[in-house]
C-alpha positions, -999 to +999 in steps of 0.1 A: -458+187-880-428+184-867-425+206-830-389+215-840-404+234-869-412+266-868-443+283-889-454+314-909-470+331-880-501+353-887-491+388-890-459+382-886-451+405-916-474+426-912-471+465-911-503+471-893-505+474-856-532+458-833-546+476-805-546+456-773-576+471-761-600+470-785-582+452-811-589+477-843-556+472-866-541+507-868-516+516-896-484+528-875-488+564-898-523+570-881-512+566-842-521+599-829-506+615-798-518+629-764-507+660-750-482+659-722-501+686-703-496+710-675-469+696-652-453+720-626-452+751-638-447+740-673-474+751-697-496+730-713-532+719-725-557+717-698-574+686-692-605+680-715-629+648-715-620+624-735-654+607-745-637+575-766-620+564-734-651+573-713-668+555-744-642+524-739-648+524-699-676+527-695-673+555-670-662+591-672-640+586-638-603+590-651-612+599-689-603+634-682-567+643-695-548+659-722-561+663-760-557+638-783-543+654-817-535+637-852-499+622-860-481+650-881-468+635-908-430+618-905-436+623-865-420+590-853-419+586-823-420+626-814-447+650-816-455+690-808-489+692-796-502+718-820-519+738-791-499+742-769-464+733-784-448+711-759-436+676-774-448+641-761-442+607-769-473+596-756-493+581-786-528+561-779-554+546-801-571+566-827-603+542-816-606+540-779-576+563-770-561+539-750-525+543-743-500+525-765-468+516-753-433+532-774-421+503-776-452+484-787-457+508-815-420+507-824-416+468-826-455+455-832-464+429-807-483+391-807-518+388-790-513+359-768-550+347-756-555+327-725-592+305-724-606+279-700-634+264-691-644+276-651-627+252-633-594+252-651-577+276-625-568+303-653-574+333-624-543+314-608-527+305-636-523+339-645-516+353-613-485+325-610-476+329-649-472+368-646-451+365-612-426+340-631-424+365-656-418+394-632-390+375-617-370+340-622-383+332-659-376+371-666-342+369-655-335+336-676-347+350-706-332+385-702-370+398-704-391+425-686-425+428-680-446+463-678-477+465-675-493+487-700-517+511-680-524+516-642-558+497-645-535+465-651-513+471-625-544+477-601-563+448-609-533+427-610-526+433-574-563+438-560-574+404-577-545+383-580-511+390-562-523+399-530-551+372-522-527+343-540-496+354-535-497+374-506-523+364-483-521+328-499-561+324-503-572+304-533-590+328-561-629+324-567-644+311-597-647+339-622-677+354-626-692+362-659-687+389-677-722+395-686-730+404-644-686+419-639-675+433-668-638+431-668-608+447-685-581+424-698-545+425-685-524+440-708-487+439-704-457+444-729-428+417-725-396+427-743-366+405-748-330+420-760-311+398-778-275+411-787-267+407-826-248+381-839-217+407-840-216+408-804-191+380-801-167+389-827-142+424-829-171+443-846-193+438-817-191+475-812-208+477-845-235+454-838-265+465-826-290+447-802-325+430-814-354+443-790-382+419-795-420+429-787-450+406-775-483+424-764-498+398-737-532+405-734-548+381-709-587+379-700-599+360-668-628+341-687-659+319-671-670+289-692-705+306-700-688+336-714-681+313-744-715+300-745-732+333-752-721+351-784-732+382-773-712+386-746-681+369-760-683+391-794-686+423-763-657+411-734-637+383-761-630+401-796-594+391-787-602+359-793-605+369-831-574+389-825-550+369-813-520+356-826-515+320-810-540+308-779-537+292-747-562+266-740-559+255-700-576+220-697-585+209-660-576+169-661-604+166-638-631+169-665-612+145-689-639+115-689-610+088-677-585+106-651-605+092-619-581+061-617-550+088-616-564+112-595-544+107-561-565+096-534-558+129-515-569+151-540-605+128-547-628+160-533-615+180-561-631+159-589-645+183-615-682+189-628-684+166-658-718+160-671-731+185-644-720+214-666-712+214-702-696+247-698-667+224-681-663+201-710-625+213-729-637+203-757-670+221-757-650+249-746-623+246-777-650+240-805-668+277-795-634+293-797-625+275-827-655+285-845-650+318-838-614+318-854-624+299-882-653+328-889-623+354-890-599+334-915-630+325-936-616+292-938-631+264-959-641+231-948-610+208-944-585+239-941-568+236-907-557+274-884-530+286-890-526+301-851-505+282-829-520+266-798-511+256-768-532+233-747-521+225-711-529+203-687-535+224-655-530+208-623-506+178-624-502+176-591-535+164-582-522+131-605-517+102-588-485+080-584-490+062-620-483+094-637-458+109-613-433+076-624-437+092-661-404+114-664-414+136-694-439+149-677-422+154-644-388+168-652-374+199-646-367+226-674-331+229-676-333+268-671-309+274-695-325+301-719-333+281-749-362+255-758-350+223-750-366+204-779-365+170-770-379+180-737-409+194-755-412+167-779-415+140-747-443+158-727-460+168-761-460+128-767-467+117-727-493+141-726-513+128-759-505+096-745-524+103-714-554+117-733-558+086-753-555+066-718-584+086-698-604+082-731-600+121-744-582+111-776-611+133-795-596+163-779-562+152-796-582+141-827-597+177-830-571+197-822-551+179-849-579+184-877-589+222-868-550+237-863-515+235-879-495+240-851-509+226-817-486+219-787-495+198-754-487+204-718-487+195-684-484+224-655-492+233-621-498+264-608-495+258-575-472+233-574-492+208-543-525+209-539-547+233-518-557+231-480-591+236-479-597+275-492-559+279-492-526+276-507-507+243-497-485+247-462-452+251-486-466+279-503-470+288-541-446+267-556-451+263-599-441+236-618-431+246-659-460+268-658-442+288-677-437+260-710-466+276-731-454+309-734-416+301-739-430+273-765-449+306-786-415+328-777-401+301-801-427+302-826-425+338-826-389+335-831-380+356-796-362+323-782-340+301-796-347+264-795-314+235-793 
C-alpha cells in the first residue's frame, strides 16, 4: 500500500463514542451529566459518593462530588440538574463516571495506543512526545493539548516531567501492573483548521473545522503482555484503539551489534535473556488480541494503522548516521512531507533486513493493512550514566508517529 494513501479508518463514521477510561462505546444520546454543585454561595447538590468512580479507582479518596443524573432528552451540550436546578456542562461516563471532555463528546476522538517491550524507553518516550506536543510541534500544527482529568496532570508531572525533564534523571523500568496498578494518560489534542472559505471574500462565512483525537497513553512492562489477566484488567485499550504505536528498541534486533557505536556498547539490550524483550514477541500478543476483537479470519490482514519505531537512533553507529533518510530534519512546515516518510519507511525496512529482523517486516506486512516504520530518539544523545546527556533533552522526529496517524486520521494534510 502505498504510504501516500490514506485508509478507511475504523470508526471513523461511527456515531458512537468511546470512553477513554474504560473504553465502553457510549451512544452520544446516553452521556449523562454531573451536577455543578455548591460553589460560593450558589446553591447546589451536596456532595454524595459516587461508587462507579470509587468502583473505577479503586479507592473512595476523591469519588465524593456532585450527582450524576440521566441526559434529558435533546440536552446537547446543556443540562439542569433536576435536583437542584443549576445547569452544567459537565457530562461523564454512564459506566465509570469518569469525566468526558466537551469537546471530546462534541467531535468523537481516535484511541491512539502506545506498547513496548521494557526496555524500549516508552516512559521517556512519552514524557518527551507529550512535551513536543505542549510546545514546538503544538505551535506548528496550530494544536493544544489538555489533559483530561487532574490524575493525568498529576502523574504526568510526579513521574515524567520533573525527573526527565526537570531534574534530568533517566526514568526506571516500568514496573508491572499486576504489583502498581496505573491509570493511563489521557489527554485531548484539538487542531482548528480554517475552512476552505477562509481565503476567498466569503471567508466571513466560512466556518473553522475543530478536529478531536483522545490520546490515551499506558506506560506498559513487557510481562504485562504476557499475562492475559492482567493485560485484559490494565490493557482493554489495546482492543480499543484506533491505530497503535509499537516502540522497538534496536538493541534487541538480533543483528544491530555491528552498528551500535562503540560508546553506547554497555547499553546492549537483553536478547535471549528475556523473551519479554523480543518486538516481535511483544507485537504477536498485541496482535492476537486485536485480531480476537475484529473476529478476523485466517489470511484477513487489520485494518488499524500502525506505527512501529525505532527508538533510540542515536546509540547507532557511524554506518547508519551517513544514511540521510533516516537522519534528516522534518521541514517543520505543517504538512506530511511524503517523500520524507516514504525514505525512512524504506531505510528503516532496509535496516531490518540488514541486522536480520526482516520477520518483523514480514509480519507486520501479513497481520496489518496499513503499517508505517520509524526511526526516533527521545533523548536525542545518549545518557551519562543514570542521567540525561550534558546537552540536555534534545528529540530527534519523535514526534513522526503521531503526525503520520494525524494524516491517516485526516487532521493533517500531507504534500
Amino acid at each position: 500500500m502505498s504510504l501516500a494513501s490514506r485508509v478507511s479508518l475504523p470508526g471513523l463514521a461511527r456515531q458512537e463514542i468511546t470512553c477513554p477510561y474504560c473504553f465502553v462505546e457510549i451512544s452520544p444520546q446516553r452521556i449523562p451529566f454531573r451536577c455543578r454543585g455548591q460553589v460560593g454561595r450558589r446553591q447546589g447538590c451536596a456532595p454524595v459518593l459516587d461508587e462507579e468512580l470509587a468502583a473505577y479507582t479503586g479507592s473512595t479518596a476523591g469519588a465524593s462530588l456532585p450527582p450524576v443524573f440521566a441526559a434529558p432528552p435533546r440536552s446537547g451540550g446543556r443540562a439542569d440538574c433536576p435536583d437542584c436546578g443549576q445547569p452544567t456542562h459537565n457530562r461523564v461516563c454512564p459506566e465509570c463516571h469518569n469525566p468526558l471532555p466537551t469537546a471530546y463528546c462534541d467531535s468523537p476522538g481516535r484511541i491512539v495506543a502506545l506498547v513496548g517491550a521494557k526496555n524500549a524507553g516508552k516512559s521517556t518516550y512519552i514524557a518527551v512526545l507529550l512535551h513536543e506536543l505542549m510546545n514546538r510541534v503544538g505551535t506548528e500544527l496550530d494544536t493544544s493539548l489538555v489533559a483530561c482529568d487532574d490524575r493525568t496532570i498529576e502523574r504526568y508531572k510526579r513521574d515524567f516531567a520533573r525527573p526527565l525533564l526537570e531534574e534530568r534523571r533517566l526514568l526506571p523500568t516500568t514496573a508491572s501492573a499486576a504489583t502498581a496498578p496505573r491509570e493511563p494518560l489521557v489527554y485531548l489534542l484539538t487542531r482548528t483548521r480554517p475552512s476552505k472559505l477562509a481565503r476567498t471574500p466569503l471567508a466571513g462565512m466560512g466556518r473553522a473545522k475543530h478536529d478531536a483525537l483522545a490520546l490515551v497513553l499506558f506506560d506498559t512492562a513487557g510481562e504485562d503482555l504476557r499475562s492475559r489477566e492482567v493485560r485484559d484488567l490494565h490493557l482493554r485499550y489495546l482492543e480499543a484503539a484506533d491505530a497503535i504505536i509499537f516502540l522497538v528498541d534496536p538493541l534487541e534486533l538480533p543483528g544491530a551489534h555491528n552498528a551500535i557505536a562503540d560508546e553506547a556498547q554497555d547499553r546492549e539490550g537483553t536478547l535471549g535473556e528475556d523473551p519479554d524483550s523480543e518486538p516481535i514477541n511483544i507485537i504477536a500478543r498485541v496482535t492476537e488480541a486485536l485480531r480476537l476483537r475484529h473476529g478476523l479470519r485466517p489470511g484477513e490482514r487489520l485494518p488499524v494503522p500502525v506505527a512501529v519505531a525505532l527508538t533510540k537512533i542515536d546509540a547507532l553507529g557511524p554506518a547508519v548516521a551517513r544514511q540521510s533518510a533516516l537522519h534528516r530534519s522534518r521541514s517543520g512546515s505543517g504538512v506530511l512531507d511524503l517523500d520524507d516518510r516514504s525514505a525512512v519507511n524504506e531505510q528503516v525496512r532496509a535496516l531490518l533486513h540488514d541486522w536480520n529482523a526482516g520477520q518483523l517486516d514480514l509480519f507486520l506486512s501479513q497481520q496489518y493493512a496499513d503499517y508505517a516504520l520509524f526511526g526516533l530518539s527521545a533523548l536525542g544523545s545518549m545518557p551519562e550514566g543514570d542521567r540525561v546527556g550534558a546537552g540536555g533533552v534534545r528529540p530527534y522526529r519523535a514526534e513522526d508517529p503521531l503526525l503520520w496517524l494525524l494524516y491517516r486520521f485526516g487532521m493533517l494534510d500531507g504534500e
